[in-house]
BAKOL-540287 format. One line per field, with one value per residue: x, y, z of N, C-alpha, C, CB in turn; residue in one letter. Coordinates in Angstrom, 1 decimal, always signed. Glycine has a CB too. Example, Ala and Ser with C-alpha at 12.3 -4.5 7.8 and 13.67 -1.06 7.14 Angstrom:
residues 2
n_xx	(+13.2 | +12.8)
n_yy	(-5.7 | -2.2)
n_zz	(+7.8 | +7.1)
ca_xx	(+12.3 | +13.7)
ca_yy	(-4.5 | -1.1)
ca_zz	(+7.8 | +7.1)
c_xx	(+13.2 | +12.9)
c_yy	(-3.3 | +0.0)
c_zz	(+7.8 | +7.9)
cb_xx	(+11.3 | +14.1)
cb_yy	(-4.5 | -0.6)
cb_zz	(+9.0 | +5.7)
rest	(A | S)
This chain:
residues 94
n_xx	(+12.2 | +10.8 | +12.8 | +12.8 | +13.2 | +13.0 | +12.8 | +10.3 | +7.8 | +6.9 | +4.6 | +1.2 | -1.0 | -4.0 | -3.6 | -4.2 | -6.2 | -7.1 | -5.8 | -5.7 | -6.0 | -6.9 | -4.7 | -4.2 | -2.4 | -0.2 | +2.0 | +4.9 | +4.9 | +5.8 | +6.5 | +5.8 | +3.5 | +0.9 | +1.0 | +2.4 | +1.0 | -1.7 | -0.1 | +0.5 | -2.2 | -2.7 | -0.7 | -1.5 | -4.3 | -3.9 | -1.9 | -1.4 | +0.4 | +2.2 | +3.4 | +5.1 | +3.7 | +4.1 | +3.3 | +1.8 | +0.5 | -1.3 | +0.5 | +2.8 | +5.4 | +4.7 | +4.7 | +3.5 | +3.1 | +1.5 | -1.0 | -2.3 | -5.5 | -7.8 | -8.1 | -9.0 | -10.4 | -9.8 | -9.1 | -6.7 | -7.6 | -6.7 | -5.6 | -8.2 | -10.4 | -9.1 | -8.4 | -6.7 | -5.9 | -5.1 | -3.7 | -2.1 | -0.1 | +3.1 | +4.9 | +4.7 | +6.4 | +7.4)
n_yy	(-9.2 | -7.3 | -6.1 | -2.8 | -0.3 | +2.7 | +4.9 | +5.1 | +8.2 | +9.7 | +10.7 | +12.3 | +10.7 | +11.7 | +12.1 | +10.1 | +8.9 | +10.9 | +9.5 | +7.2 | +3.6 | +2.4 | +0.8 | -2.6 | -4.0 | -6.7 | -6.8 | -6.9 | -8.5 | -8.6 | -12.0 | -12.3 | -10.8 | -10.9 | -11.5 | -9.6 | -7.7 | -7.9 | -8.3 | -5.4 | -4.4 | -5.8 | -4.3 | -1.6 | -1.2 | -2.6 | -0.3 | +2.0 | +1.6 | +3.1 | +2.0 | +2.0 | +1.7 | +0.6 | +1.1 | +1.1 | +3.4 | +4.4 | +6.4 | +5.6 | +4.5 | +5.0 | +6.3 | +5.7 | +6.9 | +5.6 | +4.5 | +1.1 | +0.5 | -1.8 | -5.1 | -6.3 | -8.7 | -7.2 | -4.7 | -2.6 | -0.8 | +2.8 | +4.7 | +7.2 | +6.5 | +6.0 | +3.9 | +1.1 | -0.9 | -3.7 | -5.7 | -3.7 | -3.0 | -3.1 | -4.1 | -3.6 | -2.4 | -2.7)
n_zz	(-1.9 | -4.5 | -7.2 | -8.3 | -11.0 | -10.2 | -7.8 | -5.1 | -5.1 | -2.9 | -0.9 | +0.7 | +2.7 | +2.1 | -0.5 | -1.7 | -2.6 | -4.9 | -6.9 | -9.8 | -10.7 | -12.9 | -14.9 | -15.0 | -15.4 | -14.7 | -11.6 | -9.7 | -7.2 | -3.5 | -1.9 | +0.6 | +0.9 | +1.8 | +4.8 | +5.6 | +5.3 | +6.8 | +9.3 | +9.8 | +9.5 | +12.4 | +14.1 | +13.1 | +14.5 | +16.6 | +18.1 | +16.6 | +15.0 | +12.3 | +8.7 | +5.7 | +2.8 | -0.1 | -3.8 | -6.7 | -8.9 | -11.8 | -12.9 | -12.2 | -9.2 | -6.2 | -2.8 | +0.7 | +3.9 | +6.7 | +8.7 | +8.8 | +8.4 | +8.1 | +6.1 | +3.0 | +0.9 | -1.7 | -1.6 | +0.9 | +3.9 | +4.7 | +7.1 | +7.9 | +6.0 | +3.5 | +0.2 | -0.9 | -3.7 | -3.4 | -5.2 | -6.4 | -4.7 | -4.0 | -1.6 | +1.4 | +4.6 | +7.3)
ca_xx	(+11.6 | +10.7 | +13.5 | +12.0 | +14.4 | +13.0 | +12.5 | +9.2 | +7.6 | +6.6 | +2.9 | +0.4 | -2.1 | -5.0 | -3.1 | -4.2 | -8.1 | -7.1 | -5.0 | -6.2 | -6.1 | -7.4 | -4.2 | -4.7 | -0.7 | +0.0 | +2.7 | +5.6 | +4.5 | +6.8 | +6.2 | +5.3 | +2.8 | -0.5 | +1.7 | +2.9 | -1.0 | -1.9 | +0.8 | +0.6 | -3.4 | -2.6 | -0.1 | -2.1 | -5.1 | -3.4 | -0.3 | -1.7 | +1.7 | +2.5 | +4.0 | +5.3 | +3.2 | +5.0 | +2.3 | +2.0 | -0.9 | -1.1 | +1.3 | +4.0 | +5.5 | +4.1 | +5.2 | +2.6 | +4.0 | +0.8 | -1.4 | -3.5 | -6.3 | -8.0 | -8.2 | -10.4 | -10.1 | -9.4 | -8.6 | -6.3 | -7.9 | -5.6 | -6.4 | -8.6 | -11.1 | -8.7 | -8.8 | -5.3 | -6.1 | -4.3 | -3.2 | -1.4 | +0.3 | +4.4 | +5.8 | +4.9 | +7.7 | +6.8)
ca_yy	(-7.9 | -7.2 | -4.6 | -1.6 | +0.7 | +3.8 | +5.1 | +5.3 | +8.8 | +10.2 | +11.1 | +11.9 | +9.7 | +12.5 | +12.5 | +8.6 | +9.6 | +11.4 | +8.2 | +6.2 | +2.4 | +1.7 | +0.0 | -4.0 | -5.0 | -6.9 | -6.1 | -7.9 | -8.4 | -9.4 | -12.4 | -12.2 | -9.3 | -10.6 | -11.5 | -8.2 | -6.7 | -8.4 | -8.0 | -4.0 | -4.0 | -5.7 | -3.1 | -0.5 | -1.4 | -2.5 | +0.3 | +2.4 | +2.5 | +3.6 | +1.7 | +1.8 | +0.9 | +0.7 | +0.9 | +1.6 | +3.8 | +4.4 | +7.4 | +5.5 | +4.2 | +6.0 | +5.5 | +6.6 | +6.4 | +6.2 | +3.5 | +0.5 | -0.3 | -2.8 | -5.3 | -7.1 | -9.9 | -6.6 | -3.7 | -2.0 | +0.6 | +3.3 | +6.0 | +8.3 | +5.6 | +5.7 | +2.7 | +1.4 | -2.2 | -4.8 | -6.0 | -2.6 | -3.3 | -4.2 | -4.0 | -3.1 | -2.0 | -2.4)
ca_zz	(-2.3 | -6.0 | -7.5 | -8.3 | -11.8 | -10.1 | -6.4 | -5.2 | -4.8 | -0.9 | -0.9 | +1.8 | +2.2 | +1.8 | -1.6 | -2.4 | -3.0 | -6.4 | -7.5 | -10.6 | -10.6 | -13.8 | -15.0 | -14.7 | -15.9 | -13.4 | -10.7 | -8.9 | -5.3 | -2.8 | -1.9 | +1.9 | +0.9 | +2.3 | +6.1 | +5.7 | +5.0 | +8.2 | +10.6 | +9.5 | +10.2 | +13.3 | +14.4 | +13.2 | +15.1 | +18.6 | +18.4 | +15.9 | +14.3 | +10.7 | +7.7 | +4.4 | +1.8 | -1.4 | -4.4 | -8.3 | -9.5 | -13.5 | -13.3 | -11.5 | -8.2 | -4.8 | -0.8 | +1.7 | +5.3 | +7.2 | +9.7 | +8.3 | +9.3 | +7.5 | +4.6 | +2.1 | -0.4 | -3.1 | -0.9 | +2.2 | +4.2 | +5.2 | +8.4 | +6.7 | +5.2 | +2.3 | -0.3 | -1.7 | -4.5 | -2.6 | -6.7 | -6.9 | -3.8 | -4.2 | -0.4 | +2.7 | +5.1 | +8.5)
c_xx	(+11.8 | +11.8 | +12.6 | +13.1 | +13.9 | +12.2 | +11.0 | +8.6 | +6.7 | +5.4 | +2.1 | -0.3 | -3.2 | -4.8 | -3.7 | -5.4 | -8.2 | -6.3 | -6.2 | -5.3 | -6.2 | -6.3 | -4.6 | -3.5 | -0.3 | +1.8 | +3.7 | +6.1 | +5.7 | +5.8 | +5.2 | +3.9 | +1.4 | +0.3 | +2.0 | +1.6 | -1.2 | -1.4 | +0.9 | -0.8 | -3.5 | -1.8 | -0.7 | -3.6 | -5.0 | -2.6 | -1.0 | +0.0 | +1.6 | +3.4 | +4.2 | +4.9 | +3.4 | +4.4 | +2.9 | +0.7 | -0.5 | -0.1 | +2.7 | +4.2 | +5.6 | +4.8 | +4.4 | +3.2 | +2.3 | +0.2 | -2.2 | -4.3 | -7.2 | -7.8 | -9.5 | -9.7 | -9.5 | -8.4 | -7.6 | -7.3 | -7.2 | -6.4 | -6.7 | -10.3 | -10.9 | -8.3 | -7.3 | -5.9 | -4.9 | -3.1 | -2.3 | -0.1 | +1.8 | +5.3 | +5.0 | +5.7 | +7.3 | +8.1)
c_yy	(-7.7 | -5.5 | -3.8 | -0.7 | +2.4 | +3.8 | +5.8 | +7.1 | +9.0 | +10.7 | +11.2 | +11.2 | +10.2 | +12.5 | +11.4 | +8.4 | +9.7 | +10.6 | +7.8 | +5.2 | +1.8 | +0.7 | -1.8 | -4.5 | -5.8 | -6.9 | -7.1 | -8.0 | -9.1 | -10.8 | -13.3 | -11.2 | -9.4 | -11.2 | -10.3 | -7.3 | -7.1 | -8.0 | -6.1 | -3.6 | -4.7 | -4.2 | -2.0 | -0.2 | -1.0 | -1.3 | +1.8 | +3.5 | +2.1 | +2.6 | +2.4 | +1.3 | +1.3 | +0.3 | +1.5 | +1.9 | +3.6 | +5.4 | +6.9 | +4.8 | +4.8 | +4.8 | +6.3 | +5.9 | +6.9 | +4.6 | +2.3 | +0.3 | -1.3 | -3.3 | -5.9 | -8.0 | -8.7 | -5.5 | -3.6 | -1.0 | +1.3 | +4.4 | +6.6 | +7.7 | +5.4 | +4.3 | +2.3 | -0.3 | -3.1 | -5.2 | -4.6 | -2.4 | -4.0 | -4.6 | -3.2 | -3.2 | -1.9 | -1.6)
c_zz	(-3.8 | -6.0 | -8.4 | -9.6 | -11.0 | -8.2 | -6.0 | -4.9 | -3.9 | -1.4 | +0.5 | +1.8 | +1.6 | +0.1 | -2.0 | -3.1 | -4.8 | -7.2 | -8.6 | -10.7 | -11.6 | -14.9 | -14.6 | -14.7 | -15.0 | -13.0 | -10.2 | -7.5 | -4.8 | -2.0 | -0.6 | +1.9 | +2.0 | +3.8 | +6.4 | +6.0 | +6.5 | +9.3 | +10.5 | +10.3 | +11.7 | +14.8 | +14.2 | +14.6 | +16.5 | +18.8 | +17.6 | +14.9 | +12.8 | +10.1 | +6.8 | +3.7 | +0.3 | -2.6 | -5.9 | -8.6 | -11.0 | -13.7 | -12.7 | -10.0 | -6.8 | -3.4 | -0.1 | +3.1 | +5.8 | +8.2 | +8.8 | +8.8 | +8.8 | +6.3 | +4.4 | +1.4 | -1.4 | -2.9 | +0.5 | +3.1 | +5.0 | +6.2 | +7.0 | +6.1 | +3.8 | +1.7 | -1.1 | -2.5 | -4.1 | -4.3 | -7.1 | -5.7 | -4.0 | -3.3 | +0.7 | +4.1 | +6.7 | +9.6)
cb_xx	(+12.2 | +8.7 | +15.0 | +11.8 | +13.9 | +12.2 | +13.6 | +8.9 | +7.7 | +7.8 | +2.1 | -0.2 | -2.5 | -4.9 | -1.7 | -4.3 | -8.4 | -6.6 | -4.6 | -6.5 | -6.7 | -8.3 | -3.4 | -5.8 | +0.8 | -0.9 | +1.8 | +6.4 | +2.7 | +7.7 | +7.0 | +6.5 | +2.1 | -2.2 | +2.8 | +3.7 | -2.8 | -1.7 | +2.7 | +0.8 | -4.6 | -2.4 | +0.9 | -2.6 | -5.3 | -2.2 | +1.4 | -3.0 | +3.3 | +3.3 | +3.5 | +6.0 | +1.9 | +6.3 | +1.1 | +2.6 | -1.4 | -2.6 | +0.8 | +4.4 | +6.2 | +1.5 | +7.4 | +0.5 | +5.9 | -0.1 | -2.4 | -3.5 | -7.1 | -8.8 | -6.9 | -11.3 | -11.7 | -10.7 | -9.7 | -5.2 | -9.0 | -4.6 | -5.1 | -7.1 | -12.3 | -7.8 | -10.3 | -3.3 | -6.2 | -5.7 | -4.6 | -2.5 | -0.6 | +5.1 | +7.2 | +4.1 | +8.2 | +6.2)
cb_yy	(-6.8 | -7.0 | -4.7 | -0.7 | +0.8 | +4.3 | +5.8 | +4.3 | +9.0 | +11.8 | +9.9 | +12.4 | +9.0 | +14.0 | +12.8 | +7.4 | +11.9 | +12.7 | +6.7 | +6.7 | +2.1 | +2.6 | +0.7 | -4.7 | -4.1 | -8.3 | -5.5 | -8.1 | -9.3 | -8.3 | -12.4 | -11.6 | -8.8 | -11.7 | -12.3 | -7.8 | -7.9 | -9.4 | -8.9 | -3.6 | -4.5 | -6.8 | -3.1 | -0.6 | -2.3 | -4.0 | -0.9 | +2.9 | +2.1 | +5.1 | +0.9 | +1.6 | +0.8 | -0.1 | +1.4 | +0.3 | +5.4 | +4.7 | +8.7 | +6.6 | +3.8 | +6.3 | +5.8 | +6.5 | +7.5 | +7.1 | +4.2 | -0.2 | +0.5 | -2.8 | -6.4 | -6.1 | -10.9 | -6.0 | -3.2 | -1.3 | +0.8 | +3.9 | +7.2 | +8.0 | +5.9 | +6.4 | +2.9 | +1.6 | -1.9 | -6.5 | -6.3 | -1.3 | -4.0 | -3.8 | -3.1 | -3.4 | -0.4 | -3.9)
cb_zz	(-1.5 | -6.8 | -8.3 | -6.3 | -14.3 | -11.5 | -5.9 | -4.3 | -5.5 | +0.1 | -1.8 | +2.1 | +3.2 | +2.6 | -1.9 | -1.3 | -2.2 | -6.6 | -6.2 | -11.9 | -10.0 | -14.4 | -14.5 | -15.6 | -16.1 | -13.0 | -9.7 | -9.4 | -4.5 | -1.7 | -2.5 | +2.9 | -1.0 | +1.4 | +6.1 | +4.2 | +3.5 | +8.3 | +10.4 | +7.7 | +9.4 | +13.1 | +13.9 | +11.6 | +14.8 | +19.3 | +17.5 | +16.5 | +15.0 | +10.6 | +7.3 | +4.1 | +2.0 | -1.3 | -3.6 | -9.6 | -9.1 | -14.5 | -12.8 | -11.4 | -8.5 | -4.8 | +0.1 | +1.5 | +6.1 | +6.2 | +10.8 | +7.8 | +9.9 | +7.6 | +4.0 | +1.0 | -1.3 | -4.0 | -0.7 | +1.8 | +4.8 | +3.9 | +10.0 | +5.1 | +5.4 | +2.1 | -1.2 | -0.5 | -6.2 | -1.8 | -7.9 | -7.2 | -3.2 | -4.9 | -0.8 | +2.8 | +4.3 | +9.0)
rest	(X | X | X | X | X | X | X | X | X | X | X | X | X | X | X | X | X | X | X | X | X | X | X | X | X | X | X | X | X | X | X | X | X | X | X | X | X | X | X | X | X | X | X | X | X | X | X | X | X | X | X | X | X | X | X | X | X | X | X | X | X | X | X | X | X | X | X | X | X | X | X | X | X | X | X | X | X | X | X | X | X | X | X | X | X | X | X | X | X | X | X | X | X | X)
């Protein structure tokens, strides 16, 4: 797991919408991330249980506790039809 100098800040998910992304720096994923992506949208799917997804917008480090439900090559999709940039992505906590 990548160490983190500051603790992530609790967010709804409804909250993720008004996020900016446009940062590019890149990030230091753990190293399991896209097993993690997966096994989360499977659990979401079959179980429709909730994760931790542990992310960096341009204002800082965010934690949304909520379901996944799909990915993409770029993207997550979170219940909601909300969109999180897989590349901004530093943990998911199952």
């Amino acid at each position: 797991m990548p160490e983190t100098t500051q603790n992530p800040v609790l967010i709804e998910k409804e909250m993720v919408a008004a996020l900016s992304f446009h940062d590019k720096t890149p990030i230091q994923q753990h190293p399991g991330l896209m097993n993690q992506i997966e096994t989360a949208v499977r659990l979401g799917n079959a179980h429709h249980s909730k994760v931790s997804i542990i992310f960096q917008d341009d204002s800082g480090l965010k934690r949304v506790d909520t379901t996944l439900w799909a990915n993409g090559a770029k993207f997550v999709c979170l219940k909601g039809g909300i969109w999180i940039p897989i590349s901004r992505i530093l943990e998911i906590k199952l």
